[in-house]
Each structure stands twice: as C-alpha cells, then as structure tokens.
PyMOL commands that place a pseudoatom at each C-alpha (Angstrom):
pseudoatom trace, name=CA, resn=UNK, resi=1, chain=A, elem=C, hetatm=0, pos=[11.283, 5.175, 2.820]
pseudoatom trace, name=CA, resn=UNK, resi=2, chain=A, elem=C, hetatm=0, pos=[11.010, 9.102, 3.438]
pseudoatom trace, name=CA, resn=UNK, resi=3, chain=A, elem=C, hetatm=0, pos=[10.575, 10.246, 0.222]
pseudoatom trace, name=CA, resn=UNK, resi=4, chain=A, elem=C, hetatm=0, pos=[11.615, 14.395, -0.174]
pseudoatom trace, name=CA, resn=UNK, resi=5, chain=A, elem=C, hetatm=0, pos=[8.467, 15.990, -1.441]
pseudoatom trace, name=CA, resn=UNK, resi=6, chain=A, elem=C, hetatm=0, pos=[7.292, 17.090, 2.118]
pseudoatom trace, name=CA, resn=UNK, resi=7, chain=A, elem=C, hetatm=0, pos=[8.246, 16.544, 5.813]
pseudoatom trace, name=CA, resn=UNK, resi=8, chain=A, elem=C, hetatm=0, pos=[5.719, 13.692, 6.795]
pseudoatom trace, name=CA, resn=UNK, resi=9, chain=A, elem=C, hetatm=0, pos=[5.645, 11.202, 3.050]
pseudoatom trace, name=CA, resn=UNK, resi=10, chain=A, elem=C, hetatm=0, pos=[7.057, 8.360, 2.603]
pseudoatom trace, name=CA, resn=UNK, resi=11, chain=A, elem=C, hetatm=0, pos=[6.841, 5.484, 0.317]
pseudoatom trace, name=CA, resn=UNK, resi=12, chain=A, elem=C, hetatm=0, pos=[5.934, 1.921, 1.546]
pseudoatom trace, name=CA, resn=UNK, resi=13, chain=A, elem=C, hetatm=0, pos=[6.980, -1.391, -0.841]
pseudoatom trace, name=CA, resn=UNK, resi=14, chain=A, elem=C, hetatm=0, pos=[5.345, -5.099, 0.168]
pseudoatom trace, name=CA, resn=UNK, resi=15, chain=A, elem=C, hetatm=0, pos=[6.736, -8.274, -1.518]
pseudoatom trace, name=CA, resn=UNK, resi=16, chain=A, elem=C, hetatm=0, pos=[4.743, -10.746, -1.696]
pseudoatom trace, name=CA, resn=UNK, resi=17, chain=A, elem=C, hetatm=0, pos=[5.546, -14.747, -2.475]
pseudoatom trace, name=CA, resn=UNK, resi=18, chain=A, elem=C, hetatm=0, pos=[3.934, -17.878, -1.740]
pseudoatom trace, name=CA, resn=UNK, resi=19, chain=A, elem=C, hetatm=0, pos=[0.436, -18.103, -0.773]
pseudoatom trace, name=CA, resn=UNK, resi=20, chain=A, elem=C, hetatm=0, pos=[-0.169, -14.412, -0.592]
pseudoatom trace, name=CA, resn=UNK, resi=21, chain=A, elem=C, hetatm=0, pos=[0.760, -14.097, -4.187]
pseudoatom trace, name=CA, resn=UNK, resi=22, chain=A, elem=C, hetatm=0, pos=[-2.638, -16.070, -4.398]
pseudoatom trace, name=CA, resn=UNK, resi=23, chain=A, elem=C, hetatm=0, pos=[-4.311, -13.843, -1.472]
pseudoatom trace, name=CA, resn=UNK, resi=24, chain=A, elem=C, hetatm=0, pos=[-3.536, -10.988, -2.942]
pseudoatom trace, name=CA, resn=UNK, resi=25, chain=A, elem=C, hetatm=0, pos=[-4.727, -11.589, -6.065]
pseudoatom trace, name=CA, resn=UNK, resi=26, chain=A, elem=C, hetatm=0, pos=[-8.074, -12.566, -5.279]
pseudoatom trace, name=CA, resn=UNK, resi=27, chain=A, elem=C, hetatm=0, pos=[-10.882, -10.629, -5.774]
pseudoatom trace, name=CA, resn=UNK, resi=28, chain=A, elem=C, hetatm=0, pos=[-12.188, -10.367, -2.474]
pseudoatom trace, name=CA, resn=UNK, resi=29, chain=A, elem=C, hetatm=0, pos=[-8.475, -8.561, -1.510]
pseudoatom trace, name=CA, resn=UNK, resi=30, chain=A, elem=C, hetatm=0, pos=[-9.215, -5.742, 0.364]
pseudoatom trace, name=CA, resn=UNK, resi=31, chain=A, elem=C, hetatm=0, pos=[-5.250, -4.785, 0.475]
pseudoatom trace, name=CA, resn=UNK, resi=32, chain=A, elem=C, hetatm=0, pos=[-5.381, -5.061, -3.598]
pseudoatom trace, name=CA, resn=UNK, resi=33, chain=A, elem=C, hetatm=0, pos=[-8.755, -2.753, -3.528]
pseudoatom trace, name=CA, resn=UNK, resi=34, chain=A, elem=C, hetatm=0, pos=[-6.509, -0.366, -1.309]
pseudoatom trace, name=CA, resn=UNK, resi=35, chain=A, elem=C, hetatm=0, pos=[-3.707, -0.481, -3.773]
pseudoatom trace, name=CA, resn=UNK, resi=36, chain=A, elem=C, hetatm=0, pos=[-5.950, 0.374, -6.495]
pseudoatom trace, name=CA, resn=UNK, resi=37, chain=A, elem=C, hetatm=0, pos=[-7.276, 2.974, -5.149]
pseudoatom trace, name=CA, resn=UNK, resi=38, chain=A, elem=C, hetatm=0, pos=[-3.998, 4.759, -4.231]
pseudoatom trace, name=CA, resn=UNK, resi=39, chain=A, elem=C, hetatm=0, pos=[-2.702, 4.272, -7.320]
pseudoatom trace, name=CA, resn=UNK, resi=40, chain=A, elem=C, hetatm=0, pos=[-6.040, 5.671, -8.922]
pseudoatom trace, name=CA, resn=UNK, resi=41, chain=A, elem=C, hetatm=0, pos=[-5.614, 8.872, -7.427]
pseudoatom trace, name=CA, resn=UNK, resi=42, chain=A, elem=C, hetatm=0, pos=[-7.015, 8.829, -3.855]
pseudoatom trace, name=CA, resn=UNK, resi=43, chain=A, elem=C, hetatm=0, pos=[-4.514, 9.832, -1.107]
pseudoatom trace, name=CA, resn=UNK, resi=44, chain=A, elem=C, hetatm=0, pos=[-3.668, 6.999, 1.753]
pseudoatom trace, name=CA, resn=UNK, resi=45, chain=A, elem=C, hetatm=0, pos=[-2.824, 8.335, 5.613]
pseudoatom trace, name=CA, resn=UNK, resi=46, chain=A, elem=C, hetatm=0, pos=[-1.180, 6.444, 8.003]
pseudoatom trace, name=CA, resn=UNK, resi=47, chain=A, elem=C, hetatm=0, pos=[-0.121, 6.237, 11.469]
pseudoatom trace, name=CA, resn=UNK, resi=48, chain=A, elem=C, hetatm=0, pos=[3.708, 5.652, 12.096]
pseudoatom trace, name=CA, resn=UNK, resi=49, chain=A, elem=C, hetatm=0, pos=[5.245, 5.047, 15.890]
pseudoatom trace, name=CA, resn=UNK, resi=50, chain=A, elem=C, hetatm=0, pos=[1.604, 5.051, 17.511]
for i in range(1, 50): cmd.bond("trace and resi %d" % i, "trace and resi %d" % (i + 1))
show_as sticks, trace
zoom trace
C-alpha cells in the first residue's frame, strides 16, 4: 500500500498460517530478524517492478 508521507513509501503486510506460523517463529528466521529490525528503527529499501 502507498502510504502518503513521501512519493516512493509504502507499507507491506504478510499473513502468515500453517507451517510458516512455525517458520517464522523460529529462531533461526531471518524474515523475523528483518522484521525486528525494521520495527527497531533501521530503515528497509526495496526494489518494486525490477
């Protein structure tokens, strides 16, 4: 979703069920680690359309 604090954010949602509740949650995660971090503080960049 584009979100309206600046021409190039947006905000990404996952839902997870089944095994990758499991995944997820395990402490080898590197997605969760990501997650963490973001929502610690440290800014995330990524690509969209290429």
């Amino acid at each position: 979703m584009k979100n309206g604090d600046g021409p190039n954010t947006y905000t990404g949602i996952v839902i997870l069920f089944g095994p990758a509740v499991d995944d997820y949650c395990s402490p080898e995660s590197f997605e969760r680690q990501f997650d963490e971090g973001v929502n610690a503080g440290t800014p995330a960049h990524g690509e969209l359309n290429g």
